[in-house]
PDB file of N, CA, C and O in Angstrom:
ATOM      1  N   UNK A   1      64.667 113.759 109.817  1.00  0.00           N
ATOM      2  CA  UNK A   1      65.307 112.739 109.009  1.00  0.00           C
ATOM      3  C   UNK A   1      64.481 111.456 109.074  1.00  0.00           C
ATOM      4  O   UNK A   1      64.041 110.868 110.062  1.00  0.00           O
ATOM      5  N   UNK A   2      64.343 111.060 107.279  1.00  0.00           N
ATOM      6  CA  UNK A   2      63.313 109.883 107.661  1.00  0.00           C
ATOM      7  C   UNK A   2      64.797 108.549 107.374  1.00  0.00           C
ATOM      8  O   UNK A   2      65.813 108.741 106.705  1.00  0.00           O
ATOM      9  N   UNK A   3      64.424 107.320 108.114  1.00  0.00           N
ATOM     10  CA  UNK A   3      65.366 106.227 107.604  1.00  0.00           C
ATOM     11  C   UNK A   3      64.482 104.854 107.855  1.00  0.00           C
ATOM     12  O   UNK A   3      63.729 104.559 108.784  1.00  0.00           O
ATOM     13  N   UNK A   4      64.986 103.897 106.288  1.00  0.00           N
ATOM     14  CA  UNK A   4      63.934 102.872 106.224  1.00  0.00           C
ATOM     15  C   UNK A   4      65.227 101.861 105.927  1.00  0.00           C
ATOM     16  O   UNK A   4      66.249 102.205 105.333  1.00  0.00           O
ATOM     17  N   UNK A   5      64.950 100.518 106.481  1.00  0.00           N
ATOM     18  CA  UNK A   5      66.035  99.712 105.847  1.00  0.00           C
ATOM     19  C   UNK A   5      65.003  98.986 104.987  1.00  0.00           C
ATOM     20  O   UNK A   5      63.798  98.824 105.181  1.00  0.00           O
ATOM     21  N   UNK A   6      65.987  98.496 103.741  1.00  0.00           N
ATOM     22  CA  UNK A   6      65.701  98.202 102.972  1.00  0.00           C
ATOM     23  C   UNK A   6      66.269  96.798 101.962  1.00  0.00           C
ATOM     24  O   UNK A   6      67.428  96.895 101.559  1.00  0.00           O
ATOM     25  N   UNK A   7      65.533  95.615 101.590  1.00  0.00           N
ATOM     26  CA  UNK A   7      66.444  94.234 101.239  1.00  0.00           C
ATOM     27  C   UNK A   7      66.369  94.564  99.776  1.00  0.00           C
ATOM     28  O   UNK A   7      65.562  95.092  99.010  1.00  0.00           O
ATOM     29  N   UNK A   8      67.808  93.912  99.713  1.00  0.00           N
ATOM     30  CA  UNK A   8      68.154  93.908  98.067  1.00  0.00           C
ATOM     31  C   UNK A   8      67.590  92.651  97.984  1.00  0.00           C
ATOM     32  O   UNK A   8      67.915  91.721  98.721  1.00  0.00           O
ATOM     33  N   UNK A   9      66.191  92.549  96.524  1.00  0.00           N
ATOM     34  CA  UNK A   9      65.359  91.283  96.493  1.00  0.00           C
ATOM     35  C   UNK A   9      65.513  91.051  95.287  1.00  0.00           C
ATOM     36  O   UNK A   9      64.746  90.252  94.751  1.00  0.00           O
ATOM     37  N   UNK A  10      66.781  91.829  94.356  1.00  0.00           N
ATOM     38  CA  UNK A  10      67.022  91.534  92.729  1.00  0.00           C
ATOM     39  C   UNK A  10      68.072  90.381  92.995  1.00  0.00           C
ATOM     40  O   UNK A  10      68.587  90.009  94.049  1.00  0.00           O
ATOM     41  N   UNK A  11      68.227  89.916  91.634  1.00  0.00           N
ATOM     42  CA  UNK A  11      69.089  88.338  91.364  1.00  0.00           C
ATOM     43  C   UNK A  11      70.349  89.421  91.631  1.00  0.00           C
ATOM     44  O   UNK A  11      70.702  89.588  92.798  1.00  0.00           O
ATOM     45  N   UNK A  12      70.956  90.081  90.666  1.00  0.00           N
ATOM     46  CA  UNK A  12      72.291  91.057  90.776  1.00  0.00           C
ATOM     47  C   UNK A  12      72.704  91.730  91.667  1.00  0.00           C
ATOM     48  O   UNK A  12      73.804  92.245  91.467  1.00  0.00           O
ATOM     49  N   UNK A  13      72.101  91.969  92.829  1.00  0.00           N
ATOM     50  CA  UNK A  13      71.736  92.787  93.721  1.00  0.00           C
ATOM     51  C   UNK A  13      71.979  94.708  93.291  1.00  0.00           C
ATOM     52  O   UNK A  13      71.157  95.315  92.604  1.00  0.00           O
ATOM     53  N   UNK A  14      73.143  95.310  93.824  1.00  0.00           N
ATOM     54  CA  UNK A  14      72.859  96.462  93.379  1.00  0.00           C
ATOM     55  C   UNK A  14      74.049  96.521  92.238  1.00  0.00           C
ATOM     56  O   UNK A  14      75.088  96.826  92.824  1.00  0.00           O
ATOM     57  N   UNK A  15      74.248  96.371  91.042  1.00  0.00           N
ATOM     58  CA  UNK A  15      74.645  96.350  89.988  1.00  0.00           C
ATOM     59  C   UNK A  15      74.370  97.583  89.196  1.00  0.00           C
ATOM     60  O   UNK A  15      73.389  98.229  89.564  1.00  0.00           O
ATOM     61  N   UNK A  16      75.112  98.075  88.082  1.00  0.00           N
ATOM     62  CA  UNK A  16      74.762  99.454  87.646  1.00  0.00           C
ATOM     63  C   UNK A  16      74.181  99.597  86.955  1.00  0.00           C
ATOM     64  O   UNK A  16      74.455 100.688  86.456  1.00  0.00           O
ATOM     65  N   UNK A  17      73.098  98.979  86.296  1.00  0.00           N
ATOM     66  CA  UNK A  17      71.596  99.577  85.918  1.00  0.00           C
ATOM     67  C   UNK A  17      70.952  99.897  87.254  1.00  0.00           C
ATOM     68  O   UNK A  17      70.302 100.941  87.293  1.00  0.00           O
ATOM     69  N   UNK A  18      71.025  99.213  88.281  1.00  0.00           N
ATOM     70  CA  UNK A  18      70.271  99.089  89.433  1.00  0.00           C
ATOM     71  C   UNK A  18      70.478 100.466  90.318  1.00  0.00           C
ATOM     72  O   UNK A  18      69.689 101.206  90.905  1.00  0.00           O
ATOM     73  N   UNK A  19      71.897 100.464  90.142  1.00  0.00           N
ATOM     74  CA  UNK A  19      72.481 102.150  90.597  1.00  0.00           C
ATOM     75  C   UNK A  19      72.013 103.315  89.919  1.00  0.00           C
ATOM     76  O   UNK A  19      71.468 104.324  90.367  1.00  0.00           O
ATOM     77  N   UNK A  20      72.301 103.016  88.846  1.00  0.00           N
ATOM     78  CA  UNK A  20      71.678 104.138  87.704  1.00  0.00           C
ATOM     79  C   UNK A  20      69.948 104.481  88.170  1.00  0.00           C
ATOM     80  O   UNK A  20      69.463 105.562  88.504  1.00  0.00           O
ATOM     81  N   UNK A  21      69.363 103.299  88.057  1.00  0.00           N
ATOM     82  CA  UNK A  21      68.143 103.728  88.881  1.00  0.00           C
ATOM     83  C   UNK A  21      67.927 104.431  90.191  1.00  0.00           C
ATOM     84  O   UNK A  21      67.213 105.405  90.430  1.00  0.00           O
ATOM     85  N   UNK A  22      68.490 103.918  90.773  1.00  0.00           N
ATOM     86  CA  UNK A  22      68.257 104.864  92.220  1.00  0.00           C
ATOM     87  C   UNK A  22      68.581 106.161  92.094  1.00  0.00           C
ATOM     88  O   UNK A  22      67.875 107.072  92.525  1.00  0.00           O
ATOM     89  N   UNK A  23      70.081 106.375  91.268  1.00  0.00           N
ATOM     90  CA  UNK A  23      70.514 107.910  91.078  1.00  0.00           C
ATOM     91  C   UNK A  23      69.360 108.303  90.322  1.00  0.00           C
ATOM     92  O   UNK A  23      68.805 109.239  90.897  1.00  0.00           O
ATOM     93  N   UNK A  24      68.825 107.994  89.357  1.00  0.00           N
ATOM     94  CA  UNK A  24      67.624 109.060  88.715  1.00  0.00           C
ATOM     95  C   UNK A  24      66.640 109.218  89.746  1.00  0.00           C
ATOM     96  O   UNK A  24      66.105 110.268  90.102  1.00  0.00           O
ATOM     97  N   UNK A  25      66.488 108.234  90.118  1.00  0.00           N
ATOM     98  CA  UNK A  25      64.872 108.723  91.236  1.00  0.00           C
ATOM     99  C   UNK A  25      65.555 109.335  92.278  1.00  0.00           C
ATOM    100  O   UNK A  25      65.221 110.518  92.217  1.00  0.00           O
ATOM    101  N   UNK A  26      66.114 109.224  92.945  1.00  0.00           N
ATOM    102  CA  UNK A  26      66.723 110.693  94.290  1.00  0.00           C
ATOM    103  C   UNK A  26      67.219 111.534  93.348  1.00  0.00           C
ATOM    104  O   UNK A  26      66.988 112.649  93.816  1.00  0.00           O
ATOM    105  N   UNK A  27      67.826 111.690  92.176  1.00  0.00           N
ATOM    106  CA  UNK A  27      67.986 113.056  91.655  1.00  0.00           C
ATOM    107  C   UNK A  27      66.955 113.910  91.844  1.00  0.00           C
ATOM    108  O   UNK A  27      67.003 115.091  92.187  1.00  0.00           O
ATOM    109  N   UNK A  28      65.708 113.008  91.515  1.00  0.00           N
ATOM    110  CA  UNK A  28      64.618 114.139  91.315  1.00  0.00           C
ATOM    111  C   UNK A  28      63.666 114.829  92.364  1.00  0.00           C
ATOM    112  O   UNK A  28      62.599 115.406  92.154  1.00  0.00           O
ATOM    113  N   UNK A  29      64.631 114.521  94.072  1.00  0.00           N
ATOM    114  CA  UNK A  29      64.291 115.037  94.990  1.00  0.00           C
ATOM    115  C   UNK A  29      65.234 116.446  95.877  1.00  0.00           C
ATOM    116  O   UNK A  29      66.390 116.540  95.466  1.00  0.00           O
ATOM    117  N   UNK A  30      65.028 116.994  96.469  1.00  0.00           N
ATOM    118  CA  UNK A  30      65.631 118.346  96.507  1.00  0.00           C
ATOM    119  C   UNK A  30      66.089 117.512  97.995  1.00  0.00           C
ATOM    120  O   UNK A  30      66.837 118.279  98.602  1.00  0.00           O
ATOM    121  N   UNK A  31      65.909 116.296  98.734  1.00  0.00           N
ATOM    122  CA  UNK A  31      66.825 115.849  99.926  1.00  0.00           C
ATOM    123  C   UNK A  31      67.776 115.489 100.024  1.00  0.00           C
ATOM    124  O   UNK A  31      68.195 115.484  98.867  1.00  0.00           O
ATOM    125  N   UNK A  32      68.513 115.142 100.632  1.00  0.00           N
ATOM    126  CA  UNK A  32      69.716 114.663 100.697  1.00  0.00           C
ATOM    127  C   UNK A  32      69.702 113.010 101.360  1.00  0.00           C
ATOM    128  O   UNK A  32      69.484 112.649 102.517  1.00  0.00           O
ATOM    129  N   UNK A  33      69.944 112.404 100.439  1.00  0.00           N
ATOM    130  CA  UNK A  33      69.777 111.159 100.378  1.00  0.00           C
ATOM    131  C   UNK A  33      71.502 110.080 100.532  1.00  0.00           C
ATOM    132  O   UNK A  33      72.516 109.782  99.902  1.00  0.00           O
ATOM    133  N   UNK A  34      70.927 109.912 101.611  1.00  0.00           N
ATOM    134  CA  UNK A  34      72.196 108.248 101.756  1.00  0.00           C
ATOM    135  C   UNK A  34      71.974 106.926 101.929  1.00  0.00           C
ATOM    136  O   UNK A  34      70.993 106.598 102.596  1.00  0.00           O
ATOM    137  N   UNK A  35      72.735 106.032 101.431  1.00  0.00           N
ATOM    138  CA  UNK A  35      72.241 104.825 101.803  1.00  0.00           C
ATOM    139  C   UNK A  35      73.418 104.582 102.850  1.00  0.00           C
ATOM    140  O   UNK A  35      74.394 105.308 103.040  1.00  0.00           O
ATOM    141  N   UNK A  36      73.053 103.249 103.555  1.00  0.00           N
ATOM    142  CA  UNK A  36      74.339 102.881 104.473  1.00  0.00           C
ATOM    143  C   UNK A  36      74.460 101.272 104.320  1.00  0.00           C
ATOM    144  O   UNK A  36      73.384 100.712 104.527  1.00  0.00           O
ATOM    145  N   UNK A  37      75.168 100.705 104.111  1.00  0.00           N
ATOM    146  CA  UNK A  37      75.895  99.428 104.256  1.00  0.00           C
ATOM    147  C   UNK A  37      76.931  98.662 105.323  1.00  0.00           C
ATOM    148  O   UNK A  37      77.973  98.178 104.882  1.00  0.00           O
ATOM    149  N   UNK A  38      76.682  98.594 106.404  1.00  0.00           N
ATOM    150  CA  UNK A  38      77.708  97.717 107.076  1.00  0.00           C
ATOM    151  C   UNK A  38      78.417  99.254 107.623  1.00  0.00           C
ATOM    152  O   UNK A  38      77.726 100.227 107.925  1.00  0.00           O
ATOM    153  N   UNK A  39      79.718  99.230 107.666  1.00  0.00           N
ATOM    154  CA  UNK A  39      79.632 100.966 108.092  1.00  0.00           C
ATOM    155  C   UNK A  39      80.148 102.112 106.845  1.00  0.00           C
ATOM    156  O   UNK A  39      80.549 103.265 107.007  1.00  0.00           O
ATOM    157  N   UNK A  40      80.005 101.466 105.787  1.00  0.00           N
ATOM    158  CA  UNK A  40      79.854 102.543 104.833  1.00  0.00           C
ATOM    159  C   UNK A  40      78.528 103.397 104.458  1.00  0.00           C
ATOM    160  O   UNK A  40      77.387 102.941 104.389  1.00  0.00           O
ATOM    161  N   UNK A  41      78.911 104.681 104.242  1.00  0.00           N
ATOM    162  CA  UNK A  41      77.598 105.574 103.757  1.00  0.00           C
ATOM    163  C   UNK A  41      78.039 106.069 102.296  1.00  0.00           C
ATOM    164  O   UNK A  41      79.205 106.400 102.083  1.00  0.00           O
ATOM    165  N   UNK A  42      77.310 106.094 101.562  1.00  0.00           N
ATOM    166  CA  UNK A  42      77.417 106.960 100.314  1.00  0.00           C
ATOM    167  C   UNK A  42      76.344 107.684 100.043  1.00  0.00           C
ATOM    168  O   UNK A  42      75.342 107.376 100.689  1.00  0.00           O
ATOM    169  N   UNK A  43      76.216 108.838  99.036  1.00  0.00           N
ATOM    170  CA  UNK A  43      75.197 109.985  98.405  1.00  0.00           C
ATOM    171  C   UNK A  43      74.544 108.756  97.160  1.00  0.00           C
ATOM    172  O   UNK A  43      74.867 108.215  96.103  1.00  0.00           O
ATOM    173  N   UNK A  44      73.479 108.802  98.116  1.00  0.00           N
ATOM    174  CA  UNK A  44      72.383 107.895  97.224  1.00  0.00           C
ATOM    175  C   UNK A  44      71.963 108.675  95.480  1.00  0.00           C
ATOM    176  O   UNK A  44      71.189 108.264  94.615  1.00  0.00           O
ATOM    177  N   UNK A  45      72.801 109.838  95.508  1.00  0.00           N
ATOM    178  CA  UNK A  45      72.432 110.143  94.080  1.00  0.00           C
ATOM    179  C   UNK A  45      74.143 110.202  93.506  1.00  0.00           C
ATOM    180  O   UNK A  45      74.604 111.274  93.115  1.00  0.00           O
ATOM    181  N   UNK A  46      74.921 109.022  93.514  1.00  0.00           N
ATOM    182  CA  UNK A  46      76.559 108.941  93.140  1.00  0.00           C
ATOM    183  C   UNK A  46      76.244 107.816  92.692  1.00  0.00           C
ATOM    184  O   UNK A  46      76.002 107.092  93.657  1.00  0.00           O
ATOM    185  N   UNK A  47      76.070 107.078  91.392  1.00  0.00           N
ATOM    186  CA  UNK A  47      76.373 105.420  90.842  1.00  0.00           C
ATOM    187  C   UNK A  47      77.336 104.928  91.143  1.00  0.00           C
ATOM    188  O   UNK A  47      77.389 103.714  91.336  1.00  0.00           O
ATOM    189  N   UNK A  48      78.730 105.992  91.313  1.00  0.00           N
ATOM    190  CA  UNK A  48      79.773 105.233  91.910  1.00  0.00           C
ATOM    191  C   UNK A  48      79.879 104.739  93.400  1.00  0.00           C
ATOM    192  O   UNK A  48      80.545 103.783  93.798  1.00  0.00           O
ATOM    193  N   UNK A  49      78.793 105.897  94.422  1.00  0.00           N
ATOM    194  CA  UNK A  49      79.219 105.335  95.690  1.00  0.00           C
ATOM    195  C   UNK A  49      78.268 104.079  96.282  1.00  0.00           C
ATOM    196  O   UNK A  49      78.455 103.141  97.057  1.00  0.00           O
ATOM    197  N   UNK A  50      77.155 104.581  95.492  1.00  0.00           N
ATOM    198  CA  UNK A  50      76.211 103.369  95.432  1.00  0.00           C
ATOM    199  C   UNK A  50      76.954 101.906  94.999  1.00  0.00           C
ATOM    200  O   UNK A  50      76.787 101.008  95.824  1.00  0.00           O
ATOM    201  N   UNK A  51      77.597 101.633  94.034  1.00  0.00           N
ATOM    202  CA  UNK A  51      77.995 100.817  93.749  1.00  0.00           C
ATOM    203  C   UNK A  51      79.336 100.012  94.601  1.00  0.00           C
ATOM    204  O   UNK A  51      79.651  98.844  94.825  1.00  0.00           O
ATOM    205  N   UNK A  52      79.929 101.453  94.932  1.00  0.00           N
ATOM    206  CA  UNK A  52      80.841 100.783  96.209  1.00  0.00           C
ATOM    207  C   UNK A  52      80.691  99.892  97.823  1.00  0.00           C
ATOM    208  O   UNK A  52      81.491  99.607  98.715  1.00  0.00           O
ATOM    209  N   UNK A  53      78.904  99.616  97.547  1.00  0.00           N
ATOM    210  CA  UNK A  53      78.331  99.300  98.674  1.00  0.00           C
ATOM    211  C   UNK A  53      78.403  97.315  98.584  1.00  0.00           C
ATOM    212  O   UNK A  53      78.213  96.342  99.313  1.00  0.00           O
ATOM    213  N   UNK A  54      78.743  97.594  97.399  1.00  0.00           N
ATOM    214  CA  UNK A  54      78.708  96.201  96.735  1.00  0.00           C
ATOM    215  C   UNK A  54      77.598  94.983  97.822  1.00  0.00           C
ATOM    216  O   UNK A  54      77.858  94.038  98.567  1.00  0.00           O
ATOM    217  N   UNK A  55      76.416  95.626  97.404  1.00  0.00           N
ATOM    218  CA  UNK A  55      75.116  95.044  98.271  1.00  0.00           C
ATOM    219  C   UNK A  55      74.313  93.981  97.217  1.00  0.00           C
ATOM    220  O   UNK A  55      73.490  94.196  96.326  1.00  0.00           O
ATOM    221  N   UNK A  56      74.844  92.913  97.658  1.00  0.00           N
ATOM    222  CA  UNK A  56      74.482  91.609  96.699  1.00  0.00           C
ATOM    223  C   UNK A  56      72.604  90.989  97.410  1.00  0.00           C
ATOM    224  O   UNK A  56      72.176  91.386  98.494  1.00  0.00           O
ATOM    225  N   UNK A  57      71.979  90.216  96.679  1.00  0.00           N
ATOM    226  CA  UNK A  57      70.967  89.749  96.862  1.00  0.00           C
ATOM    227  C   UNK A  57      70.639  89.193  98.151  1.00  0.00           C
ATOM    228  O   UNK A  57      71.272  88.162  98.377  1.00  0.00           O
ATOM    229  N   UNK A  58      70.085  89.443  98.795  1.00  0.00           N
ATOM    230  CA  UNK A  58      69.766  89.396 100.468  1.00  0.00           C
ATOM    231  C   UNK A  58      70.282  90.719 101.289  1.00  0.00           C
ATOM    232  O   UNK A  58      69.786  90.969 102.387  1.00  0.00           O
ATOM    233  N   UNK A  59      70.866  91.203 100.960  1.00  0.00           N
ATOM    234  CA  UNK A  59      71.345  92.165 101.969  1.00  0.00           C
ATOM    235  C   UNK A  59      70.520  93.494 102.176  1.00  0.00           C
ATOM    236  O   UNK A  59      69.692  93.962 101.395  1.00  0.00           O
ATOM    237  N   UNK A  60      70.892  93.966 103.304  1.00  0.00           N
ATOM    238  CA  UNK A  60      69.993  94.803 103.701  1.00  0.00           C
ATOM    239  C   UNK A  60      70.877  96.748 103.496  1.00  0.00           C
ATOM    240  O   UNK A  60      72.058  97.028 103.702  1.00  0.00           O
ATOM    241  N   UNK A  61      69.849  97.609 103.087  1.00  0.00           N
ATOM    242  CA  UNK A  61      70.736  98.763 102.972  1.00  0.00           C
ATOM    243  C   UNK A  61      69.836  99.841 104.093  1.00  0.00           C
ATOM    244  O   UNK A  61      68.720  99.466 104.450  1.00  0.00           O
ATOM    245  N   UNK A  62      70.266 100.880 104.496  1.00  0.00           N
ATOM    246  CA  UNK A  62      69.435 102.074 105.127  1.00  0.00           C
ATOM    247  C   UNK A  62      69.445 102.980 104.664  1.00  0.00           C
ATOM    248  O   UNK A  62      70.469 103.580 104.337  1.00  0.00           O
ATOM    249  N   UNK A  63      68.235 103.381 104.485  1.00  0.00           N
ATOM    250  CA  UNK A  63      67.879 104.838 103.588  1.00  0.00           C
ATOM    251  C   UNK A  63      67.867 105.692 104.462  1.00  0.00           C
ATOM    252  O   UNK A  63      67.199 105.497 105.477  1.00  0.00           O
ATOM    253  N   UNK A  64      68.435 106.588 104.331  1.00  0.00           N
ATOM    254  CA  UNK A  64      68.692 107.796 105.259  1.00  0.00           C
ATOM    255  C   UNK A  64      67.887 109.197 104.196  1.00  0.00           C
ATOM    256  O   UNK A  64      68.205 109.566 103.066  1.00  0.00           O
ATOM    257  N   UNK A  65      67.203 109.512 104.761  1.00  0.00           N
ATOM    258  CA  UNK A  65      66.669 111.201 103.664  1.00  0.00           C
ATOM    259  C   UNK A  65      66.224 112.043 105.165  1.00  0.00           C
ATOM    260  O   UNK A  65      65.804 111.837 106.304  1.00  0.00           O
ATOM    261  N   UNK A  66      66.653 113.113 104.239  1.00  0.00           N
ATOM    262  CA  UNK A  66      66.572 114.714 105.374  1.00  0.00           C
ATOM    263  C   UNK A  66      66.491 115.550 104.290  1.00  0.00           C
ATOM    264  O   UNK A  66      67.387 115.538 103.445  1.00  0.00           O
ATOM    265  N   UNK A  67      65.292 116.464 104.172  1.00  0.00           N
ATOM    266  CA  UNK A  67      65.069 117.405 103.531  1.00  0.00           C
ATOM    267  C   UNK A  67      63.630 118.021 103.319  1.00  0.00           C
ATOM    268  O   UNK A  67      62.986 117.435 104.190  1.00  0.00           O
ATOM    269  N   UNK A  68      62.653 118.960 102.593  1.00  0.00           N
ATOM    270  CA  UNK A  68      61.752 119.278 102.619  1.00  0.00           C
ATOM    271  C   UNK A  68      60.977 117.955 102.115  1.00  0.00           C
ATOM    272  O   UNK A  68      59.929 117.649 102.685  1.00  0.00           O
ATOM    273  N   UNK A  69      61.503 117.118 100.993  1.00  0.00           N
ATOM    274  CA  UNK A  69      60.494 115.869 100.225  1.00  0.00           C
ATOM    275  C   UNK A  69      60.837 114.850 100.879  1.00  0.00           C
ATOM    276  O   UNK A  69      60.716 113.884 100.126  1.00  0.00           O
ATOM    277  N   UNK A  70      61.334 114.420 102.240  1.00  0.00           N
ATOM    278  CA  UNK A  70      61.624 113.565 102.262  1.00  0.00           C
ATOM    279  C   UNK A  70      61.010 112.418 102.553  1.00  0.00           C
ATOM    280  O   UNK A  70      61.682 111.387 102.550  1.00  0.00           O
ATOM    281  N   UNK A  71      59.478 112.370 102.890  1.00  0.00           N
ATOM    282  CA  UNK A  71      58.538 111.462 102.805  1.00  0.00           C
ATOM    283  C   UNK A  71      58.528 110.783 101.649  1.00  0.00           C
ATOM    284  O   UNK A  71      58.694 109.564 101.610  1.00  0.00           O
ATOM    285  N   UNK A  72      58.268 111.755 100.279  1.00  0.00           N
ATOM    286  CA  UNK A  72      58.262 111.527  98.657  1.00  0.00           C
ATOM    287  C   UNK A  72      59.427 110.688  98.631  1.00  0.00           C
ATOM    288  O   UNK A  72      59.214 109.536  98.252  1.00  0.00           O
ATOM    289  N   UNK A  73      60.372 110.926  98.881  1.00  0.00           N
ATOM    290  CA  UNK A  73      61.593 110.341  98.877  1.00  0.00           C
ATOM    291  C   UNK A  73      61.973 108.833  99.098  1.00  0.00           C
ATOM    292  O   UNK A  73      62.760 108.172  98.421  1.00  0.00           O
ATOM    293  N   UNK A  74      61.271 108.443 100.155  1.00  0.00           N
ATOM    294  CA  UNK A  74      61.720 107.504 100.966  1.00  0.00           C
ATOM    295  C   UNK A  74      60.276 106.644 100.171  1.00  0.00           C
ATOM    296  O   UNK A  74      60.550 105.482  99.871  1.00  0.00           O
ATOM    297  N   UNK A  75      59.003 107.034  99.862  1.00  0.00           N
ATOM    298  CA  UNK A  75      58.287 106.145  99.397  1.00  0.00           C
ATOM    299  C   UNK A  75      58.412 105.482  98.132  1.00  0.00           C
ATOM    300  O   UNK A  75      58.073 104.339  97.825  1.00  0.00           O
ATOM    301  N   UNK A  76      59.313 106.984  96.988  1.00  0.00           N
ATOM    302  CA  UNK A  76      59.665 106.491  95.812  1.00  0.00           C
ATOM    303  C   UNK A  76      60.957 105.357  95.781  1.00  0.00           C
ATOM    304  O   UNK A  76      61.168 104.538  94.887  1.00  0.00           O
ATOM    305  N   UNK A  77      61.543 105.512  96.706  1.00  0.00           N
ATOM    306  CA  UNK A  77      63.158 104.911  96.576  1.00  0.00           C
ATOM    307  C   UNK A  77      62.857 103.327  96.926  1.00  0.00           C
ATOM    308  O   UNK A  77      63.461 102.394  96.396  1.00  0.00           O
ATOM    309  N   UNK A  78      61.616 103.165  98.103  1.00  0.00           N
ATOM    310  CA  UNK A  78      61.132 101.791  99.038  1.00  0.00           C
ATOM    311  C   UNK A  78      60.470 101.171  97.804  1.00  0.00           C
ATOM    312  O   UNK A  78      60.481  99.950  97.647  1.00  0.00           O
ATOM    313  N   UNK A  79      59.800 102.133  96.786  1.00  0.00           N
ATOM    314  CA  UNK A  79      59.012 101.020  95.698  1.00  0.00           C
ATOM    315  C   UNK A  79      59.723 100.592  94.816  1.00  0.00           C
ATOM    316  O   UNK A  79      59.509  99.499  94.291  1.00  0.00           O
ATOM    317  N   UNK A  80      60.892 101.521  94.419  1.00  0.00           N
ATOM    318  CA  UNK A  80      62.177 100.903  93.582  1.00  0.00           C
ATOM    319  C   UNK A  80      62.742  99.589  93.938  1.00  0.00           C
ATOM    320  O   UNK A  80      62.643  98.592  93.222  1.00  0.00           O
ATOM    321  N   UNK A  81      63.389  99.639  95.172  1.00  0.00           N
ATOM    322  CA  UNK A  81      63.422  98.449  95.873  1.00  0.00           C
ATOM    323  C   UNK A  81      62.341  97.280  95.576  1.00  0.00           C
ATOM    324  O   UNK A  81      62.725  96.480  94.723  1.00  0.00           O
ATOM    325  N   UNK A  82      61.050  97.036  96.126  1.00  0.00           N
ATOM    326  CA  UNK A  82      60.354  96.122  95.855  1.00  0.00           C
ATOM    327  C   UNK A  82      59.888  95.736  94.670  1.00  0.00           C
ATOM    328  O   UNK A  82      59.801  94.570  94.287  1.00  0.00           O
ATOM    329  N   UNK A  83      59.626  96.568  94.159  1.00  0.00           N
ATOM    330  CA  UNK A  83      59.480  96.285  92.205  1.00  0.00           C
ATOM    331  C   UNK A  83      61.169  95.513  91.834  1.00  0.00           C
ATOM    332  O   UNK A  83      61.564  95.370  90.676  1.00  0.00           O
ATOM    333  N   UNK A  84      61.669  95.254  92.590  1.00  0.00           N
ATOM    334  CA  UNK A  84      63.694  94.992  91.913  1.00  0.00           C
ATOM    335  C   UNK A  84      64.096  95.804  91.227  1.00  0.00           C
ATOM    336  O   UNK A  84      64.946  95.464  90.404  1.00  0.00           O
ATOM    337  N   UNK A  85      63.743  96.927  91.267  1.00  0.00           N
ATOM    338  CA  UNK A  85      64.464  97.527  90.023  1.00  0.00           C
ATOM    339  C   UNK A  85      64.194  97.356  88.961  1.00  0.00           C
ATOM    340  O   UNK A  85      65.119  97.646  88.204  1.00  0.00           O
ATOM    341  N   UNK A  86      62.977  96.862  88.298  1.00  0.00           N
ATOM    342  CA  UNK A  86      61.969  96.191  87.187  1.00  0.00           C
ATOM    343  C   UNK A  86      62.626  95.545  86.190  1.00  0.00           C
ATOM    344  O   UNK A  86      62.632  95.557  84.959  1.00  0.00           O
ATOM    345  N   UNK A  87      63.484  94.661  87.570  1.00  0.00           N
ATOM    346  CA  UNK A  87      63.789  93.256  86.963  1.00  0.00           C
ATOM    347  C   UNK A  87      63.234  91.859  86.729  1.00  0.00           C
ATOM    348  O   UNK A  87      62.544  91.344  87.610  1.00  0.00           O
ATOM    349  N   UNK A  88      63.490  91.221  85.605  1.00  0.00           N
ATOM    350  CA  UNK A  88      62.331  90.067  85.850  1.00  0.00           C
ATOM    351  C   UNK A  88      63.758  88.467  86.104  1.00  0.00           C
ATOM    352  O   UNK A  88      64.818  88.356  85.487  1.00  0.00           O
ATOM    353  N   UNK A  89      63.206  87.519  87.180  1.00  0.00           N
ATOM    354  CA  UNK A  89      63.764  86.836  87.346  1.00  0.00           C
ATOM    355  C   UNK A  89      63.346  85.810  86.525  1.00  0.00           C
ATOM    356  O   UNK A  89      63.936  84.730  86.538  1.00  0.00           O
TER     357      UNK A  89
END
C-alpha cells in the first residue's frame, strides 16, 4: 500500500468538477483507491464520497492506493492535485 498526503492548492477546494476529476483518473486504475480526511475515508473513485470530505483550500487529504498500479496511481492522482485540478486562479 502506497499513501501520500496531499494539499488542496485550488481556490474551491474539492468541489465537483474537482471530484469528477479525481473519479475519472482512479477510475482508470485497477487499485483501490481512498482518500482520508480528518477521520473520514471514502472510495476515491465515488464523487459523492469524495465530496463528503468537504476539503476546502489549505487542507490536507491522504491518498491511500493498494493494488497492482499503484505507483501509476498515486503519481497520476499527486499531479492532479498540483496542476489544481486545471484551474486557473
Amino acid at each position: 500500500m502506497k499513501k501520500k498526503e496531499l494539499l488542496i492548492e485550488n481556490k474551491l477546494g474539492l468541489h465537483a468538477r474537482a471530484a469528477a476529476q479525481i473519479v475519472k483518473s482512479a477510475s482508470g486504475y485497477s487499485s483501490k483507491i481512498i482518500l482520508v480526511k480528518d477521520d473520514l475515508e471514502v472510495d476515491g473513485k465515488s464523487i459523492m464520497g469524495i465530496m463528503m470530505l468537504a476539503a476546502a483550500k489549505g487542507s490536507t487529504v491522504t491518498l491511500q492506493v493498494q493494488g497492482e498500479d499503484e505507483e501509476q496511481a498515486v503519481a497520476g492522482l499527486e499531479r492532479l492535485f498540483k496542476e489544481k485540478f486545471g484551474e486557473k486562479e
